[in-house]
N, C-alpha and C positions, 0 to 999 in steps of 0.2 A: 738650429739657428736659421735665421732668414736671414740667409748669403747673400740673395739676392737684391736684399731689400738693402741701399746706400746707407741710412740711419736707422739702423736694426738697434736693439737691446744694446747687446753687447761693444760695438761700434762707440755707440751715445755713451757707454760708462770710458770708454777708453779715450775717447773727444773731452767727456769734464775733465778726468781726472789729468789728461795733461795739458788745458785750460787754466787749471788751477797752480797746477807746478810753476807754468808762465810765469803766472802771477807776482809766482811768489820768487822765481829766478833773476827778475828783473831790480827786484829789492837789494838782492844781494850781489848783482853785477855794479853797481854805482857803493853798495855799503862795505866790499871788503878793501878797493883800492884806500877809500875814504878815512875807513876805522885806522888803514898803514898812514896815510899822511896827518888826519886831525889827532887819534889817540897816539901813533907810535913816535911821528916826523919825520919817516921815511920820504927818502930820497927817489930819484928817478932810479935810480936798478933795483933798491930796494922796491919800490912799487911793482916793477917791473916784473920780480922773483913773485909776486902774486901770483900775477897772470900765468907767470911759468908753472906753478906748483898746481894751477889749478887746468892746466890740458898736458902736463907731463904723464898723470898716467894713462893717458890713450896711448903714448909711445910707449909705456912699461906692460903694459896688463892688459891695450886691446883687443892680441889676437886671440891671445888666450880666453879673455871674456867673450867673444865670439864665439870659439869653441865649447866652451859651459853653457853660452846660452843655447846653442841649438841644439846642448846634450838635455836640458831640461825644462822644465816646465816655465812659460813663459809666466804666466796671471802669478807663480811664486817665486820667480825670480824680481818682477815689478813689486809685490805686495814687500818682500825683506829687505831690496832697497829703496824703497823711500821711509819706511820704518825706522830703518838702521840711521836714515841723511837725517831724519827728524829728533832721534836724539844726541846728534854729533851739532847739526846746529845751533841747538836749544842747549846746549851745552856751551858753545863756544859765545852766547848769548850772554849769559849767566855771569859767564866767569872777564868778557871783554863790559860787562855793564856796572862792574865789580872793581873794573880795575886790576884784576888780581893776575892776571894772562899774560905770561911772557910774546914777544912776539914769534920767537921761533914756535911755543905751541901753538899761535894762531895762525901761523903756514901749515903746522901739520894737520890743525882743522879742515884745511882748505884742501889741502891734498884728498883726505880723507873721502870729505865730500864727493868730492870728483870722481874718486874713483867708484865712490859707488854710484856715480851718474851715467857710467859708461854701461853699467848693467843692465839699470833700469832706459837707457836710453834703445841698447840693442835688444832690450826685448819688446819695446814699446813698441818701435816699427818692425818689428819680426813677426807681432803676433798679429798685424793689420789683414794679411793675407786670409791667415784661418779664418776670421769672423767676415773679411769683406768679400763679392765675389770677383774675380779675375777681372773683369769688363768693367769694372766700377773703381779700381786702385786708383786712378788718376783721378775721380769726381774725389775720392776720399784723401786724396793728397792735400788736393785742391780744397777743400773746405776748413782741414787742418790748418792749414798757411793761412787763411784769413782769418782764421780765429787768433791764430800766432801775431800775425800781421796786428792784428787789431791789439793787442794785448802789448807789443814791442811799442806801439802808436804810444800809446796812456801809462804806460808799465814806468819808464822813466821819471816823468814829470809827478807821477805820484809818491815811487819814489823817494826821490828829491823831497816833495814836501812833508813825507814823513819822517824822512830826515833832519827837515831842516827844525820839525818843529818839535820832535819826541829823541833826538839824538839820535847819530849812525849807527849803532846793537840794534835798535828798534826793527830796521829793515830786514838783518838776519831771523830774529824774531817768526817775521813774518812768512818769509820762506821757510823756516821751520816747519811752519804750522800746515804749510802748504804740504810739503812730503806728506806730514800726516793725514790730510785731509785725501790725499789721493792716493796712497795706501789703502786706509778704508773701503774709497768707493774701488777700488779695483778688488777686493775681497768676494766682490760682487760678480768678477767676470766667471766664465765658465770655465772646469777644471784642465779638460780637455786640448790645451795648445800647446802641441808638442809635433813635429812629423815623425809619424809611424817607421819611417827608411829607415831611420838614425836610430843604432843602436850601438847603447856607449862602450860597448867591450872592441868592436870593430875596428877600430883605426884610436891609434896614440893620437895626443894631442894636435903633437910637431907634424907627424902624417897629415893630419887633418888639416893643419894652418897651411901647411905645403900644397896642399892639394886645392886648396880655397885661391893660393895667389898664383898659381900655375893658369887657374879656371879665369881669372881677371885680365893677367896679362896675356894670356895668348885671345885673349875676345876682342874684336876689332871694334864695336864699341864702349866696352868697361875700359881699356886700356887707355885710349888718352886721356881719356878724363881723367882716371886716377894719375896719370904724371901731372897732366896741367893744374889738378886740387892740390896737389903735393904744394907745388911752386906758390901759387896764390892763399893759400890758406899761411906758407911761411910768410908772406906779407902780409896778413890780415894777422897773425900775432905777432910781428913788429910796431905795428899801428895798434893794435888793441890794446895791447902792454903799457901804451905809454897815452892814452886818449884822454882817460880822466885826469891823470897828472898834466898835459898838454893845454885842456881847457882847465885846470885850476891854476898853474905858474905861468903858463905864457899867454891865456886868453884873459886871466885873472877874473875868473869867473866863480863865485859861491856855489853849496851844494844844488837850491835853490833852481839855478841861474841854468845848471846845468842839466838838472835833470830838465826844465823845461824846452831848452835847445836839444836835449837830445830826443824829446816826447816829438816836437813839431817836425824833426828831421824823420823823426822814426814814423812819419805819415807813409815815408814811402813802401814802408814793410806791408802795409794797409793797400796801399796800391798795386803793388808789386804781385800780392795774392792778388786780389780780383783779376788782374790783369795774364795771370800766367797764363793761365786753359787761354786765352785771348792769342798770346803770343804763341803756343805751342801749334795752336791752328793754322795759325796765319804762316807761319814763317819755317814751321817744321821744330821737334824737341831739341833735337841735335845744336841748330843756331842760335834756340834759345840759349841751350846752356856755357855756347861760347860768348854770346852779350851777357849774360849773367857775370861772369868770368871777369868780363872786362871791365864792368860798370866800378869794381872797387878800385880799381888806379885808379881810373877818374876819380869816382870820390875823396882817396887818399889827396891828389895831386891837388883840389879845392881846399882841403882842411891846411895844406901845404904853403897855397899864396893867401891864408887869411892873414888878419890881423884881429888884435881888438877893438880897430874903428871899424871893422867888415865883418862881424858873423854874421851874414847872410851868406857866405862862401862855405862858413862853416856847418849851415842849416841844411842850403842846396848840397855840399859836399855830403851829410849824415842823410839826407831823402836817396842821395844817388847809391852809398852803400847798402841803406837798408830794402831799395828796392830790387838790390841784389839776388838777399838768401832766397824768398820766396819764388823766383824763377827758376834757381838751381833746384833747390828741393822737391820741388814737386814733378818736374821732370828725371832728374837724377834718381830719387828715388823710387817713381814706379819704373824706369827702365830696369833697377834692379830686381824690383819684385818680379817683374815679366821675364826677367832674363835669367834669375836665377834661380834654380828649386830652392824650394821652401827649408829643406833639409840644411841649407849652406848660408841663407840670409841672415844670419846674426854673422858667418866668419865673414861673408862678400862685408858688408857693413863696419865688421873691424877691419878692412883693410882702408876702406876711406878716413878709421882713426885713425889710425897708426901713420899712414900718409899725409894725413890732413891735420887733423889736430893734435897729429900727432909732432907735429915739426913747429906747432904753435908758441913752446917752450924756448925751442932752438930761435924761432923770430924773436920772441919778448929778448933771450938772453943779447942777439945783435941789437935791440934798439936800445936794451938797457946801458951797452957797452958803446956804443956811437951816441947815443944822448949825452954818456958823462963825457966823453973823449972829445966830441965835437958839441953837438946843439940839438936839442930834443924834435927841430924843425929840419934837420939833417935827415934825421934817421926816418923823419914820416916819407919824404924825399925816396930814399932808399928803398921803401917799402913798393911806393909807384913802380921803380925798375923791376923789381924782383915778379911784381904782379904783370908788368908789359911780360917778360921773357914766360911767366905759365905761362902764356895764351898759344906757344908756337905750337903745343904738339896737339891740340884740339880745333887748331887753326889748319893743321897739314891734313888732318884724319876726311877724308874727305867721305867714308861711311858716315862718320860723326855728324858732318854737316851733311847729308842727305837725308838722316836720319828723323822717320817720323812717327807718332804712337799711331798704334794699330787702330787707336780708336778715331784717330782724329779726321 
């Protein structure tokens, strides 16, 4: 393989094939909330139990998926789940286009899915290392997130209109199709991604997850970060939980309406890439990722004082969150490839689920339970606070904020 080379062979298949996931992920982020409120009538905690069902098993199965994935072969870990999500989706397509789908089987669709996303998600970025070389993780971060960025921009508002104009099934449909399509081309990568150190009779599971979060928290960089994502990600699934339900009963906005506000907000994810390699130079990794950090209160705190005579509060609010992830990530994540051997990057990687999205469940289920208890404009409220308090322990790390890539 040509390591050297930034957009080598193998690189270019692992860039479409998760191009195309995007694609199709974004279909089904606006089509499952939807399918619970237009087909079932669910409520705010019903909605809510979505968003829960669909990042609860990062909490259940990430560290353990961490440990499988670095016990085996990444290019066939990616190829069986998207395989596997392509016909669980086309499945739950079938039988929600049909009419015939209880709703609790359409939670356990949702679950399903997810948890096969944590596979393919830790092996996707596990396997970046083998094919890319050392000096170039961060351009290949960085090219990822714009493509991400550009696909989160358009990914909404298209969406919405195929929603608005072929029915809400239609959009799972399409992420169905996407699993398979990138399946396929990953069939293509080379056999060979696995680290030679790791060998699976060595160390039990529990050993291995133990040894993975020991290596996290005693690292004076891994370490705040992972407390402050803890904190911030449980506010980003109190606010997520309740977004779509938020703009369709209290902004009273159509599917339509929505995906387009959330396309035009979602420019920032677009800018957010171009601009990270910008900000990491300038300002150092480490400050990046505590503005990154910070930009989603603010955003929350806009979607907060909107109304429905103001969504441009809630435009500027969705540009401020979405130009969030693409700072975090791309800094976040080559520090991890830098910092951690190759042998341990699927368990280091579960530990930001289980912390992060992992706790995503735990937000959806508080804002599902202060929406109904109080006001669904409360609980967005709630999520600001909880987002200001992460910032303390990545705000105190003061390696954190000195902290700059080797390359820059």
């Amino acid at each position: 393989m040509l390591k050297n080379l930034i957009i080598n062979r193998d690189f270019g298949l692992l860039w479409t094939s998760t191009a195309i996931n995007s694609i199709g992920n974004q279909m089904s982020i606006i089509a499952f909330p939807l399918v619970g409120i237009y087909l079932y009538g669910t409520n705010a905690m019903e909605t809510s139990i979505m968003s829960t069902l669909t990042f609860l098993p990062n909490l259940l199965f990430g560290s353990h998926a961490g440990v499988y994935t670095d016990l085996h072969n990444k290019k066939r870990v990616l190829v069986v789940s998207n395989l596997a999500n392509f016909f669980v989706l086309f499945l739950l397509f079938l039988f929600t286009v049909t009419h015939t789908l209880p709703l609790f089987v359409f939670y356990a669709g949702i679950f399903v899915s997810s948890s096969l996303g944590i596979f393919n998600g830790f092996a996707f970025f596990s396997a970046i290392p083998f094919i890319v070389n050392r000096k170039n993780l961060q351009e290949a971060n960085y090219r990822l997130e714009i493509t991400n960025g550009t696909i989160q921009t358009v990914g909404p508002s298209l969406g919405g209109t195929i929603i608005q104009l072929l029915t809400v099934p239609f959009a799972m449909l399409v992420d169905a199709f996407s699993f398979l399509a990138a399946g396929i081309i990953q069939l293509f990568l080379p056999n060979q991604l696995q680290a030679e150190k790791l060998e699976k009779k060595q160390t039990k599971y529990w050993g291995q997850i133990k040894e993975s979060y020991l290596f996290v928290f005693r690292h004076e960089i891994l370490s705040p970060i992972a407390l402050s994502y803890f904190f911030v990600v449980l506010s980003i699934g109190l606010f997520q939980s309740l977004q779509v339900y938020y703009l369709s009963r209290v902004m009273h906005l159509n599917a339509s309406l929505i995906g387009i506000v959330l396309s035009i907000g979602n420019i920032g994810f677009l800018i957010g890439s171009i601009l990270s390699k910008y900000l990491s130079k300038k300002i150092g990794s480490g400050k990046s990722v505590i503005l990154s950090l910070f930009l989603y209160s603010l955003g929350f705190f806009l979607y907060f004082i909107a109304s429905p005579s103001s969504l441009y509060f809630i435009i500027l609010g969705q540009m401020i969150i979405s130009f969030a992830p693409p700072i975090y990530n791309v800094n976040v994540l080559t520090m991890r490839q830098k910092l951690v051997g190759k042998e341990m990057l699927a368990r280091a990687a579960a530990i930001w689920r289980v912390l992060g999205r992992g706790m995503v469940p735990v937000g959806a289920l508080i804002g599902g339970f202060i929406s109904t208890i109080f006001q669904t404009r409360t609980a967005i409220l709630v999520a600001v606070v909880i987002g200001l308090i992460g910032l303390i322990p990545v705000i105190m790390s003061k390696k954190l904020r000195d902290y700059r890539d080797s390359v820059d």
